[in-house]
Biopython code that builds the backbone (N, CA, C, O; Angstrom):
import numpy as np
from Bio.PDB.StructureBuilder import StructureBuilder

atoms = [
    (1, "UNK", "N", (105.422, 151.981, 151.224)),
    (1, "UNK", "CA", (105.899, 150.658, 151.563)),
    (1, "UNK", "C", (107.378, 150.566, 151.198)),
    (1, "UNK", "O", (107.747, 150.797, 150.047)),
    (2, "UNK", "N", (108.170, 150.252, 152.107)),
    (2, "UNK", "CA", (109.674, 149.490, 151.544)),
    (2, "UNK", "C", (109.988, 148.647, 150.899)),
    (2, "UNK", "O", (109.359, 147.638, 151.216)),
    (3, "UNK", "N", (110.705, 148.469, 150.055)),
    (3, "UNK", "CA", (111.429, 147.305, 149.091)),
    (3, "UNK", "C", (111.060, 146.151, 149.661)),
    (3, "UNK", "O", (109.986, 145.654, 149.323)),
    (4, "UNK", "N", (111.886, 145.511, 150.633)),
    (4, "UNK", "CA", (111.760, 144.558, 151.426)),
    (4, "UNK", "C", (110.006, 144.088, 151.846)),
    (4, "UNK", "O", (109.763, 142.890, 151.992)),
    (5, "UNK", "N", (109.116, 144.908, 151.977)),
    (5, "UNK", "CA", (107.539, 144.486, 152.177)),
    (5, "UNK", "C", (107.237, 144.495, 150.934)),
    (5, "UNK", "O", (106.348, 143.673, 150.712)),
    (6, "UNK", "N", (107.673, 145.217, 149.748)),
    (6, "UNK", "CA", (107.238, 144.762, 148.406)),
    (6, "UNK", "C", (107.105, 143.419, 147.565)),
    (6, "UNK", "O", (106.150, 142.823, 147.068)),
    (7, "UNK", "N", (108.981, 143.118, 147.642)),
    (7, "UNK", "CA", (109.161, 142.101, 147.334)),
    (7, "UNK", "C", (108.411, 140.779, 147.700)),
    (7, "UNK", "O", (108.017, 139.876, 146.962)),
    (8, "UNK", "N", (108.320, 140.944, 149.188)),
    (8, "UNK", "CA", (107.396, 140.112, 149.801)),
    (8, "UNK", "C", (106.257, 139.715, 149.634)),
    (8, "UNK", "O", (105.797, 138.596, 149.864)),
    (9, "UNK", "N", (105.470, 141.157, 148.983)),
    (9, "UNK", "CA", (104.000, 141.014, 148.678)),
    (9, "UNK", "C", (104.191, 139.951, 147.657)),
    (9, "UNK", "O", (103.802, 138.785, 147.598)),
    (10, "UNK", "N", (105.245, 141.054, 146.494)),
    (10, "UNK", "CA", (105.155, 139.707, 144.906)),
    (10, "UNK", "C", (105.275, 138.494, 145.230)),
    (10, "UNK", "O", (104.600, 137.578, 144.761)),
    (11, "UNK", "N", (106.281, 138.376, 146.186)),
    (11, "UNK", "CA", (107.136, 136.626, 146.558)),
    (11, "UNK", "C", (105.444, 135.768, 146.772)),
    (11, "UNK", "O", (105.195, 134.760, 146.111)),
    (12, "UNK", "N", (104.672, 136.212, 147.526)),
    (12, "UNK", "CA", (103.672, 135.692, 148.131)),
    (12, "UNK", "C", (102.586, 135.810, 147.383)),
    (12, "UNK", "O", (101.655, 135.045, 147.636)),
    (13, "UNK", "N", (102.451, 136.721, 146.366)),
    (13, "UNK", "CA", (101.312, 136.739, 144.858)),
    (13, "UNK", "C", (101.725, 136.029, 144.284)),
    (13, "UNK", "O", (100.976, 135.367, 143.566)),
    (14, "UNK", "N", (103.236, 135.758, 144.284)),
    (14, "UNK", "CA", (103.373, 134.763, 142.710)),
    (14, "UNK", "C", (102.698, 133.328, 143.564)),
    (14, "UNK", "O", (101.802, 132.667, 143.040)),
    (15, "UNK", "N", (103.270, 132.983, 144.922)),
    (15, "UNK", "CA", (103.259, 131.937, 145.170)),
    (15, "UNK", "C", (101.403, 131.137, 145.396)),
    (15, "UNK", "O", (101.013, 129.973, 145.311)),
    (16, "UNK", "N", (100.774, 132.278, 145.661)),
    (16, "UNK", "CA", (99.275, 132.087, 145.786)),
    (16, "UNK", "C", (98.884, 132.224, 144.032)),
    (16, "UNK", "O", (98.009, 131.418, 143.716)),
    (17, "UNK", "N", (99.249, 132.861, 143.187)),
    (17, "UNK", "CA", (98.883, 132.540, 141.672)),
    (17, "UNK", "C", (99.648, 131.218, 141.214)),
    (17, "UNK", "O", (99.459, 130.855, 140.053)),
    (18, "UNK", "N", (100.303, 130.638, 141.843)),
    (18, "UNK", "CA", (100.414, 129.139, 141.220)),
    (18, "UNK", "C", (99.447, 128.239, 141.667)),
    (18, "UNK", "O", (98.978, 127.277, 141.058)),
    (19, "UNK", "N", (99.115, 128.770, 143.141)),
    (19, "UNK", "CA", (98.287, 127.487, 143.628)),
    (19, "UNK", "C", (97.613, 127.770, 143.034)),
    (19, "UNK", "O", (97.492, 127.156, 141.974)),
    (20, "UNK", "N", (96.751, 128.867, 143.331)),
    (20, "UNK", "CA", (95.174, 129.308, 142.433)),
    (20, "UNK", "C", (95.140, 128.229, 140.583)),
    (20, "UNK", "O", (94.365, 127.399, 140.108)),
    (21, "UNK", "N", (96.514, 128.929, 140.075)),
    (21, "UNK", "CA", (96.345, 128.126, 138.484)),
    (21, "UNK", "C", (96.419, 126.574, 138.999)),
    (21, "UNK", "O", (95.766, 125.665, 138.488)),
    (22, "UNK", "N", (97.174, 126.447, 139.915)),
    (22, "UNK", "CA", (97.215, 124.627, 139.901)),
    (22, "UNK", "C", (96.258, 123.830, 140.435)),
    (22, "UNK", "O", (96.056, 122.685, 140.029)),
    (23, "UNK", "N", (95.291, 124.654, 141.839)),
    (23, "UNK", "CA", (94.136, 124.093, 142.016)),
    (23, "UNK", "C", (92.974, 123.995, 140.605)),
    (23, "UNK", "O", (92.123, 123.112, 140.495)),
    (24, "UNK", "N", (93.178, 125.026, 139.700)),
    (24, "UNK", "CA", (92.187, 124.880, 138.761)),
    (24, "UNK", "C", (92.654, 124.007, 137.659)),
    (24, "UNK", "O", (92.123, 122.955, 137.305)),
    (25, "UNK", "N", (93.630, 124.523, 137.196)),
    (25, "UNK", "CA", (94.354, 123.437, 136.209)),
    (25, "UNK", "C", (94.385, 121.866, 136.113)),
    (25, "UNK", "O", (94.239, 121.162, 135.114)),
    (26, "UNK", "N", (94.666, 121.430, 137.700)),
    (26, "UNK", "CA", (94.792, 120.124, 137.785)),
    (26, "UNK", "C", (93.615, 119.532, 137.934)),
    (26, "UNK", "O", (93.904, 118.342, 138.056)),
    (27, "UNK", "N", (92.237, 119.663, 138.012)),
    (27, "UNK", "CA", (91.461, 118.478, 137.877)),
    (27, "UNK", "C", (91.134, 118.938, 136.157)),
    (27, "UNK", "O", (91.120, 117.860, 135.562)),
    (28, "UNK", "N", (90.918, 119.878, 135.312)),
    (28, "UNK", "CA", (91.169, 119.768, 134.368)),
    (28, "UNK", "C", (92.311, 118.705, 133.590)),
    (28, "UNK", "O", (92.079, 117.921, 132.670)),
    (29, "UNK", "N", (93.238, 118.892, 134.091)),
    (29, "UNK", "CA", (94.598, 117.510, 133.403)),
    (29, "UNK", "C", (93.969, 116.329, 133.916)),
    (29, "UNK", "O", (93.840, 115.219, 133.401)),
    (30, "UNK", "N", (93.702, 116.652, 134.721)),
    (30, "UNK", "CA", (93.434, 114.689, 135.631)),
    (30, "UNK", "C", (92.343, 114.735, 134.444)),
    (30, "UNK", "O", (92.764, 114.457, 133.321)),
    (31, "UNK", "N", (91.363, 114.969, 134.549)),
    (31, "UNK", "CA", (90.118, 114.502, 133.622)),
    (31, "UNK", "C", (90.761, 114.636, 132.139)),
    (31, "UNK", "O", (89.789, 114.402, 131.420)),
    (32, "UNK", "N", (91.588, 114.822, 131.503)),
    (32, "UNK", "CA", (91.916, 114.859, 129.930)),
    (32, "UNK", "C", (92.646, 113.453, 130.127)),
    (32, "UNK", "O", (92.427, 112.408, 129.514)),
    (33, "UNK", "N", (93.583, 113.703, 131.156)),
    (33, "UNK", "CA", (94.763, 112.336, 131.346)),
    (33, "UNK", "C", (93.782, 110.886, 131.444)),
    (33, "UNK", "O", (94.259, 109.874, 130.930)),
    (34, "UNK", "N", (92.294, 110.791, 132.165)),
    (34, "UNK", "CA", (91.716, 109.858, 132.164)),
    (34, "UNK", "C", (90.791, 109.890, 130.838)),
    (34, "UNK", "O", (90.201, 108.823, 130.670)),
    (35, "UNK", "N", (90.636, 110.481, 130.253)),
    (35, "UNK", "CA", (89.960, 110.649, 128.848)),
    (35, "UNK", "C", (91.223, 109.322, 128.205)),
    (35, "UNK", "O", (90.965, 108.125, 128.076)),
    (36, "UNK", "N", (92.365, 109.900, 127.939)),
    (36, "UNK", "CA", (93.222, 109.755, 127.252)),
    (36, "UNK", "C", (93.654, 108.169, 127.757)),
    (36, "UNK", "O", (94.037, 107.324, 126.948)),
    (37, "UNK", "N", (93.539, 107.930, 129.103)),
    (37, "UNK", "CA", (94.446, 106.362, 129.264)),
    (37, "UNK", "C", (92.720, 105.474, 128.796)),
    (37, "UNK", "O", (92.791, 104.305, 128.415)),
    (38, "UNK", "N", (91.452, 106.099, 128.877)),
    (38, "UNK", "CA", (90.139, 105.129, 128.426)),
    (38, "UNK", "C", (90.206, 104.921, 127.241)),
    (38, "UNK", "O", (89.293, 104.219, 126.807)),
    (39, "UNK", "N", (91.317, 105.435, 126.165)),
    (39, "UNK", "CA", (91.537, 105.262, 124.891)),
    (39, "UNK", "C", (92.159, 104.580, 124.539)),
    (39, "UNK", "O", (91.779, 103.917, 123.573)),
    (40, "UNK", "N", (93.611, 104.313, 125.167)),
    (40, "UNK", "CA", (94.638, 103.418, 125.453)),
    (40, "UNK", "C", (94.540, 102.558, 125.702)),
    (40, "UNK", "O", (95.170, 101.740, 125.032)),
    (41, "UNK", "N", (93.619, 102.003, 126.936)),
    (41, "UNK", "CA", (93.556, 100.755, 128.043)),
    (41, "UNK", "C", (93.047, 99.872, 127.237)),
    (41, "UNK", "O", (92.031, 100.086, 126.575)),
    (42, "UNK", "N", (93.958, 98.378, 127.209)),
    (42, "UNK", "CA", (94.304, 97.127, 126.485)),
    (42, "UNK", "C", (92.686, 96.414, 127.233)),
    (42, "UNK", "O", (92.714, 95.791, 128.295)),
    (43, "UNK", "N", (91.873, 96.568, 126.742)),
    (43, "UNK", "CA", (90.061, 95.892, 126.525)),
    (43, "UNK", "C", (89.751, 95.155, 125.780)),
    (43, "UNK", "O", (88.663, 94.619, 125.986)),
    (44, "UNK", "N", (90.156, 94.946, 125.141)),
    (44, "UNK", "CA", (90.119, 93.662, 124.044)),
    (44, "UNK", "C", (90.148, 92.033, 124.624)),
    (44, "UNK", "O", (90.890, 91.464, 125.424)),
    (45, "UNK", "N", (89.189, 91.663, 123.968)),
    (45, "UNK", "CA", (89.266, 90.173, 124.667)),
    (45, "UNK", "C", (88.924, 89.274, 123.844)),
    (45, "UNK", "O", (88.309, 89.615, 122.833)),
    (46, "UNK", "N", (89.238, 87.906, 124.078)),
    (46, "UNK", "CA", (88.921, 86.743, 123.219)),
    (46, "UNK", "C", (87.510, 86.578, 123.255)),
    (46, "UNK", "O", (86.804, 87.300, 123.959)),
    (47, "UNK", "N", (87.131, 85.816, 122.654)),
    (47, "UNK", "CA", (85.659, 85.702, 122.464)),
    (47, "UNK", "C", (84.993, 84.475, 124.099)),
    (47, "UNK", "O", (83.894, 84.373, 124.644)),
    (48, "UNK", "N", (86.236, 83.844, 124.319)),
    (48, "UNK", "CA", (86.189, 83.312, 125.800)),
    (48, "UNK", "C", (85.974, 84.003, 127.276)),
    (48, "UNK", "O", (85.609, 83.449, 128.314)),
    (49, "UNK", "N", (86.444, 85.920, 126.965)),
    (49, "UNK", "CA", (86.112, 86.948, 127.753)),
    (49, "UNK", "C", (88.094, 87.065, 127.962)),
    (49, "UNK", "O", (88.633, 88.149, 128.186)),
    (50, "UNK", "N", (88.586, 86.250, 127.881)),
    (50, "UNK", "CA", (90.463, 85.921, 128.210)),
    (50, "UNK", "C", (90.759, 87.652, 127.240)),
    (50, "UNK", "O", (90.250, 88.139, 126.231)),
    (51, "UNK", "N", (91.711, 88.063, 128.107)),
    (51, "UNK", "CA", (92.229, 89.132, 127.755)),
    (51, "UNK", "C", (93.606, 89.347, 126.480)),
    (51, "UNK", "O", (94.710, 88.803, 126.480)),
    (52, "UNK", "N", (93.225, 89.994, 125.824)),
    (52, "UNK", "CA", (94.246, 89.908, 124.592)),
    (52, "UNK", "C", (95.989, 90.652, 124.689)),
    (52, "UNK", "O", (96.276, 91.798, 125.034)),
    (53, "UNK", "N", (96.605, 89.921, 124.404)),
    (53, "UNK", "CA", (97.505, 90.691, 124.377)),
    (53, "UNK", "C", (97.885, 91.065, 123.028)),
    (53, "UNK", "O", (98.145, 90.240, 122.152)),
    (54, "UNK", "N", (97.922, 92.843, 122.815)),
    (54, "UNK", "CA", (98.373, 93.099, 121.110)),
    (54, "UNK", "C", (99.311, 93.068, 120.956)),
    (54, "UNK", "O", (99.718, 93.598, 119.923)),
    (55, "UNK", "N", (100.307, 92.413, 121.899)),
    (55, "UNK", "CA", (101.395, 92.637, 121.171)),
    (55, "UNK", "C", (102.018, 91.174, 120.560)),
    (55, "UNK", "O", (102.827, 91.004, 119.647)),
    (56, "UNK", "N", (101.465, 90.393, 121.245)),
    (56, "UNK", "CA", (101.203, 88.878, 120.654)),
    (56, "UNK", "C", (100.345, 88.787, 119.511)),
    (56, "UNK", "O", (100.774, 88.012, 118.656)),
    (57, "UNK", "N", (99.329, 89.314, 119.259)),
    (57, "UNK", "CA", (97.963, 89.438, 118.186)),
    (57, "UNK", "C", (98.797, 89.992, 117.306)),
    (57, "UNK", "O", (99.005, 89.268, 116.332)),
    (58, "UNK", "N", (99.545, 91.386, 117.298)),
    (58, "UNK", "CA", (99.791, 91.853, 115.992)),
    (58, "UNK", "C", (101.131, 90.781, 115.333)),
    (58, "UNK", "O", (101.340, 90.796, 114.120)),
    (59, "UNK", "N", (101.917, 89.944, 116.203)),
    (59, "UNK", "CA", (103.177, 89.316, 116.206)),
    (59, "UNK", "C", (102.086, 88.388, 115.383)),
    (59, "UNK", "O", (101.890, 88.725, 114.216)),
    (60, "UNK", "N", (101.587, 87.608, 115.730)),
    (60, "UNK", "CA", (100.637, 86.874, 114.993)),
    (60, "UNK", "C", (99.769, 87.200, 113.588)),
    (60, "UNK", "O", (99.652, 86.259, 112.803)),
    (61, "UNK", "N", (99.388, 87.998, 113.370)),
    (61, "UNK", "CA", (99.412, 88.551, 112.460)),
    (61, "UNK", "C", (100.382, 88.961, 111.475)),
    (61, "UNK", "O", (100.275, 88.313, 110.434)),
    (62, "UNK", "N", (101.621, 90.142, 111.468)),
    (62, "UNK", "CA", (102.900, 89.348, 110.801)),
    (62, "UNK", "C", (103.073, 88.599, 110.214)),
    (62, "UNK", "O", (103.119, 88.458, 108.992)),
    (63, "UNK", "N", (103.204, 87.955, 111.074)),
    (63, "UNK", "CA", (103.719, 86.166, 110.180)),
    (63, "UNK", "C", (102.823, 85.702, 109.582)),
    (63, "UNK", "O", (103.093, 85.388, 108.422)),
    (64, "UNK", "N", (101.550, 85.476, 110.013)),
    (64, "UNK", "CA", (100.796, 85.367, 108.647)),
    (64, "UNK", "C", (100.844, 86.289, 107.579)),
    (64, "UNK", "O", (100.899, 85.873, 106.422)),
    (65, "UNK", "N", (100.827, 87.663, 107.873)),
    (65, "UNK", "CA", (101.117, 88.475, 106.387)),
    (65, "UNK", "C", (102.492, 87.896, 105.718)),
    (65, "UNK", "O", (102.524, 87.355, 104.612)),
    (66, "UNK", "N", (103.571, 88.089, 106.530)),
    (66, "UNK", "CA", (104.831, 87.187, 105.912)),
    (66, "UNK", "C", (104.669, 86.208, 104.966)),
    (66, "UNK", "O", (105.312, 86.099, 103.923)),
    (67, "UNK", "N", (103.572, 85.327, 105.461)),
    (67, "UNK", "CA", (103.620, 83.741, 104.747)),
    (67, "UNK", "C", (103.025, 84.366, 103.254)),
    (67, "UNK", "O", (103.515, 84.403, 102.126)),
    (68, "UNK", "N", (101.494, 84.918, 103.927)),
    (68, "UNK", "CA", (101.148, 85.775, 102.335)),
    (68, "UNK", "C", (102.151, 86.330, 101.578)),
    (68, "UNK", "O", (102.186, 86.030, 100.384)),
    (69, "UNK", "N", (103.008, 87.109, 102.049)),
    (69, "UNK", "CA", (104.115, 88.047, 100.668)),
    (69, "UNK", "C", (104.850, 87.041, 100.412)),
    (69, "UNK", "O", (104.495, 86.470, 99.381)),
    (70, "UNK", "N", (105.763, 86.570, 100.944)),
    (70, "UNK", "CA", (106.197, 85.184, 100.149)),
    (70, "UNK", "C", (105.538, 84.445, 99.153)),
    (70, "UNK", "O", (105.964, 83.889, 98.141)),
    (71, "UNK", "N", (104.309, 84.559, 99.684)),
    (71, "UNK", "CA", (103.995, 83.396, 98.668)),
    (71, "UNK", "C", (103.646, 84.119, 97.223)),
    (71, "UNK", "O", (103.834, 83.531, 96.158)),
    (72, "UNK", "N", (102.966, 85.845, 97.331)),
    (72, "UNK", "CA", (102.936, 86.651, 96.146)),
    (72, "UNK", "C", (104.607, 86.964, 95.603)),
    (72, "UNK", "O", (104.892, 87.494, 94.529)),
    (73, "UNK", "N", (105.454, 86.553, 96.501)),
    (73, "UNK", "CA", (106.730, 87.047, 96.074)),
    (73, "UNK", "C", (107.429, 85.898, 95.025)),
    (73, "UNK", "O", (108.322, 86.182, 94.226)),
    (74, "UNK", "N", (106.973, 84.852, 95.155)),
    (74, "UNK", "CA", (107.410, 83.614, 94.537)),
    (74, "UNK", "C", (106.054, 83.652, 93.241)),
    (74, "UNK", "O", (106.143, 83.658, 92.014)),
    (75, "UNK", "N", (105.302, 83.665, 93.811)),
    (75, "UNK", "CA", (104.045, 83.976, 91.849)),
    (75, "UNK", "C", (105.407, 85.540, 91.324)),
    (75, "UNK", "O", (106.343, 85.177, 90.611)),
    (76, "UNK", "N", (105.384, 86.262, 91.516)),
    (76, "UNK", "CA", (105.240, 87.495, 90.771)),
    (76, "UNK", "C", (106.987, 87.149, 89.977)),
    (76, "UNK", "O", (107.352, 87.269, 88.807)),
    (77, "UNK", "N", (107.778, 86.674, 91.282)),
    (77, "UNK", "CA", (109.721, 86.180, 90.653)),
    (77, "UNK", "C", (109.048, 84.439, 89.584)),
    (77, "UNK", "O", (109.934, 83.727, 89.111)),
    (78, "UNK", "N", (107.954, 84.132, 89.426)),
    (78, "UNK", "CA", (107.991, 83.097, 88.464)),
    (78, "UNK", "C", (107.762, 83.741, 87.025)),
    (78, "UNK", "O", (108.513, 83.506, 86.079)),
    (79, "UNK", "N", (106.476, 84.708, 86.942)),
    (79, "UNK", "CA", (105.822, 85.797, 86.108)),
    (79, "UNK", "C", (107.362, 86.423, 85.559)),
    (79, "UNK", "O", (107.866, 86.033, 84.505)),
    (80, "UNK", "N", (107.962, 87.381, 86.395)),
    (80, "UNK", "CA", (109.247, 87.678, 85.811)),
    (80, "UNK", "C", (110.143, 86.760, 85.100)),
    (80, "UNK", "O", (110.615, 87.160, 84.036)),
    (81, "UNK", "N", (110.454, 85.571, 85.532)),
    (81, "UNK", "CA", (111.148, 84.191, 84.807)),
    (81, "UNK", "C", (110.388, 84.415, 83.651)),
    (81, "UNK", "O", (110.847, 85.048, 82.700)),
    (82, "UNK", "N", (109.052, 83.857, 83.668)),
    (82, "UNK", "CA", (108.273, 83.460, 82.431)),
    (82, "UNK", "C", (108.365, 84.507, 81.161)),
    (82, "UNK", "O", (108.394, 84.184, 79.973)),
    (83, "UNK", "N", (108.410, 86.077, 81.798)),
    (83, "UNK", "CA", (108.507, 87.110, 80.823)),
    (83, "UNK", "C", (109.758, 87.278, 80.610)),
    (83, "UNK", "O", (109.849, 88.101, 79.699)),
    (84, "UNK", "N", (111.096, 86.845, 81.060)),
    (84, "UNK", "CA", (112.105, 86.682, 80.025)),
    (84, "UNK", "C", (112.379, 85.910, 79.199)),
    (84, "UNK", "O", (113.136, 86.049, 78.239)),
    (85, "UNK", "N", (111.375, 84.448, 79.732)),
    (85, "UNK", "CA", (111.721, 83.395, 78.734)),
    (85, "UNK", "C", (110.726, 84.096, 77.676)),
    (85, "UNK", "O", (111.099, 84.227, 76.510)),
    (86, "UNK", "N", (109.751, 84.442, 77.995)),
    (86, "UNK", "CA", (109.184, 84.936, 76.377)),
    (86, "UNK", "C", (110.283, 85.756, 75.670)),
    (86, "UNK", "O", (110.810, 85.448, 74.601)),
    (87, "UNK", "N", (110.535, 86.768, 76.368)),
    (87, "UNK", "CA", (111.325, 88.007, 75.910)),
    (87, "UNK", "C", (112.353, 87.572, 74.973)),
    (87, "UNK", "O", (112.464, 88.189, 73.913)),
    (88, "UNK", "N", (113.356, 86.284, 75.309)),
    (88, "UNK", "CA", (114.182, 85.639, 74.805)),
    (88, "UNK", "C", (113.972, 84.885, 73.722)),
    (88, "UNK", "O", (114.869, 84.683, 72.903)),
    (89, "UNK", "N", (112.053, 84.099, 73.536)),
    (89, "UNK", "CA", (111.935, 83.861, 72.540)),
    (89, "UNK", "C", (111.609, 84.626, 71.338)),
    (89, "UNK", "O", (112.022, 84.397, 70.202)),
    (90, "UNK", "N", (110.736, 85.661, 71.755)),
    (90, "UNK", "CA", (110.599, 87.091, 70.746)),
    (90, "UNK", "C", (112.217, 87.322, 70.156)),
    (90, "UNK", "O", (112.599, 87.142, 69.000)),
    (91, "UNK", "N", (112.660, 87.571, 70.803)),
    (91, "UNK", "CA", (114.359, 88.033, 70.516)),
    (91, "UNK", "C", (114.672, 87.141, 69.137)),
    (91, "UNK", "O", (114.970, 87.572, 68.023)),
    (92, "UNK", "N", (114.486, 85.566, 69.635)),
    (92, "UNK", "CA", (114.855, 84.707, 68.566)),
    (92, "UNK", "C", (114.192, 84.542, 67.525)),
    (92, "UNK", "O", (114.661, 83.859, 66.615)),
    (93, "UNK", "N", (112.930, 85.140, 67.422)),
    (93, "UNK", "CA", (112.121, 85.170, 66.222)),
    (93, "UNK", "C", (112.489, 86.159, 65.517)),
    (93, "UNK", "O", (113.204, 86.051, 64.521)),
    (94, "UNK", "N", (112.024, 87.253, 65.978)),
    (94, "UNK", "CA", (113.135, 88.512, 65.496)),
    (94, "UNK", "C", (114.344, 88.423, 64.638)),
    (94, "UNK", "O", (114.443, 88.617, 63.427)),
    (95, "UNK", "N", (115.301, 88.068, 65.571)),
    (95, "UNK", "CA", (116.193, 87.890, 64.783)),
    (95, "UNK", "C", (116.792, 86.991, 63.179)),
    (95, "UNK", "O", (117.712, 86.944, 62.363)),
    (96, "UNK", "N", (115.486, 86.411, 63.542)),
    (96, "UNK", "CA", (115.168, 85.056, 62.465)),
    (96, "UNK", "C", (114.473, 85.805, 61.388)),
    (96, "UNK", "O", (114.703, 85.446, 60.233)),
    (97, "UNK", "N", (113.737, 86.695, 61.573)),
    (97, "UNK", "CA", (113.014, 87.295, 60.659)),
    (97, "UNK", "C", (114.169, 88.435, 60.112)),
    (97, "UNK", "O", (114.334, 88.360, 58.894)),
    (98, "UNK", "N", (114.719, 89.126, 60.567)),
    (98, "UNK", "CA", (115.580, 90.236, 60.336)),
    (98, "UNK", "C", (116.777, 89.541, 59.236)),
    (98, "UNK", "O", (117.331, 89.909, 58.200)),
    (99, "UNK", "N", (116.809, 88.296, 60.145)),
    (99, "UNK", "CA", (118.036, 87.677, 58.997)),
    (99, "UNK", "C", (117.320, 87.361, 57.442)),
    (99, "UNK", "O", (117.953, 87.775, 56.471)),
    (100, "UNK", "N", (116.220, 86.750, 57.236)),
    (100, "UNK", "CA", (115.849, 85.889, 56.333)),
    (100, "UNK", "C", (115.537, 87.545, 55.453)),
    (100, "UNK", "O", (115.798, 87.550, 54.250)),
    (101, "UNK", "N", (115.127, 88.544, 55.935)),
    (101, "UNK", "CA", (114.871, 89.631, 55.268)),
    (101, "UNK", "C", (116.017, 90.261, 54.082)),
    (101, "UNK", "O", (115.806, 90.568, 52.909)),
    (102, "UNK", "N", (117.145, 90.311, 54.793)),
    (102, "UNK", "CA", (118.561, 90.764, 54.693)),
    (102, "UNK", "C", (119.048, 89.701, 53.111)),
    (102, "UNK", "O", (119.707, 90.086, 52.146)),
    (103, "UNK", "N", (118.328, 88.078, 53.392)),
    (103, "UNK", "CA", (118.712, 87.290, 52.597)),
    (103, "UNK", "C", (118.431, 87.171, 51.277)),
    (103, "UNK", "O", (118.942, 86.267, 50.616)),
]
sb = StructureBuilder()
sb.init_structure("model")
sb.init_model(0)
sb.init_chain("A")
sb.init_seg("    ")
for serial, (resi, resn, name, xyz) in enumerate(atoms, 1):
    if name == "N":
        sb.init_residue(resn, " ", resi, " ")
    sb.init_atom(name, np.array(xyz, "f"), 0.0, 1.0, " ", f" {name:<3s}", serial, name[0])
structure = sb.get_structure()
């Protein structure tokens, strides 16, 4: 055989081994790709059957967690206040005792 009918053969094997892999390949992908969007797909619904949107639900959510940490954020910055005012009164006892010792 000559170069020129060789090349040809390969040109035309490679091109029939793609289809061959892509006829088999592709309903394999299609069926993973539909696996994969039945995992994804936004199904969720109100208890009315009304369709949810998560990206409103989790926005909603947020802000209620928000309101919660604030409100642990304001107990825990009072707790800190309160434990320096102790801290400050220890200090002054202390020092009251340290002096009268000395005396």
């Amino acid at each position: 055989m000559t170069e020129p009918v060789l090349v040809a053969i390969v040109t035309a094997g490679g091109g029939l081994a793609v289809a061959i892999v892509g006829a088999v390949l592709a309903p394999l992908v299609l069926a993973r790709l539909r696996a994969i969007e039945a995992q994804v797909a936004n199904d969720h619904r109100h208890p009315d059957g009304t369709p949810i949107n998560l990206r409103d639900d989790l926005d909603n959510k947020h802000d209620e967690n928000r309101g919660i940490l604030l409100t642990i954020q304001r107990d825990v910055a009072w707790l800190m206040r309160r434990q320096a005012d102790t801290d400050d009164r220890l200090d002054g006892i202390e020092d009251t005792i340290t002096k009268e010792k000395k005396a």
